[in-house]
N, C-alpha and C positions, 0 to 999 in steps of 0.2 A: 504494500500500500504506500501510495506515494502521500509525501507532506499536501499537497497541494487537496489529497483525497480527505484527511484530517480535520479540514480547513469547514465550519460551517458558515455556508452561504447567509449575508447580512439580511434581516426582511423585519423593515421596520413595524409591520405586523406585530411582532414579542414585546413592542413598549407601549403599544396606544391601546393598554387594559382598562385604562381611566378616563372618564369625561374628560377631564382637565386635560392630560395626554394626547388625547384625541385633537381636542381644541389649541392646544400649542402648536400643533403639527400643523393643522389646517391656517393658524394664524401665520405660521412663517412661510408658507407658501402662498396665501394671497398676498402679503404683504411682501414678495419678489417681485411679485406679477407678472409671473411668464406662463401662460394658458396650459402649454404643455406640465408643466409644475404644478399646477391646480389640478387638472386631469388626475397623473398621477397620485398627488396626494389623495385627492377624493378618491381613487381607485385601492390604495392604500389601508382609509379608515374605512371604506365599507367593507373590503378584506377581514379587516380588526371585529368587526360586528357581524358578520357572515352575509354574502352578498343575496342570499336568497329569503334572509330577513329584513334587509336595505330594499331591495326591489320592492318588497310586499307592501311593507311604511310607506315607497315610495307612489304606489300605485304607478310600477313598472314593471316590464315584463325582466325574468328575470338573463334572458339574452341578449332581450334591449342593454340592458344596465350592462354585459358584460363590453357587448357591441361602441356603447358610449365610453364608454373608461379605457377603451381599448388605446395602444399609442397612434390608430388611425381614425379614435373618437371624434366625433367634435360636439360638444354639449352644447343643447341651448339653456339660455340663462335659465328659464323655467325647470329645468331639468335638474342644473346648479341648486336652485333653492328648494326641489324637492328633495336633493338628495342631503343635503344641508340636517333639514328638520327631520327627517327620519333617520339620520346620524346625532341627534341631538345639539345640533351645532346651530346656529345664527350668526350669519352677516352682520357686521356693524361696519360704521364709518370713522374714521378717525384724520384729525388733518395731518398734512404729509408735515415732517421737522424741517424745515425750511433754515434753520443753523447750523 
């Protein structure tokens, strides 16, 4: 067995067991704002919550959802905020640090 075989692959799945965890993760990836980065993390926390309990919350299919989160996804915003509250998460606004 080689070293590299040893080696457990990273999945940030094993730390987002907490609301709070969940919501940190989601807040440093809108607050990059790179679409693709949003995707994934959203694809991440519903991972964390099981995607076929995320679908059902979301009132989506549970293909649809894998299909959307996919890295050839593309969300619509509506989609965004259903999958948001049935992750227990909420959008907020805050102003950019301009110092």
């Amino acid at each position: 067995m080689s070293a590299k075989e040893n080696i457990a692959r990273f999945d940030a799945v094993d730390y987002l067991g907490t609301p709070d965890a969940r919501a940190d993760y989601m807040a440093v990836a809108l607050e990059e704002g790179d679409t693709a980065e949003i995707r994934r993390a959203l694809n991440t926390v519903a991972r964390s919550l099981g995607m076929t309990a995320v679908a059902e919350e979301a009132e989506l299919g549970r293909q649809g959802l894998y299909k959307a989160l996919s890295d050839a996804g593309n969300l619509e915003f509506v989609t965004v905020l259903k999958l948001m509250k049935a992750m227990g998460l909420k959008l907020s606004a805050l102003p950019i640090d301009t110092e």
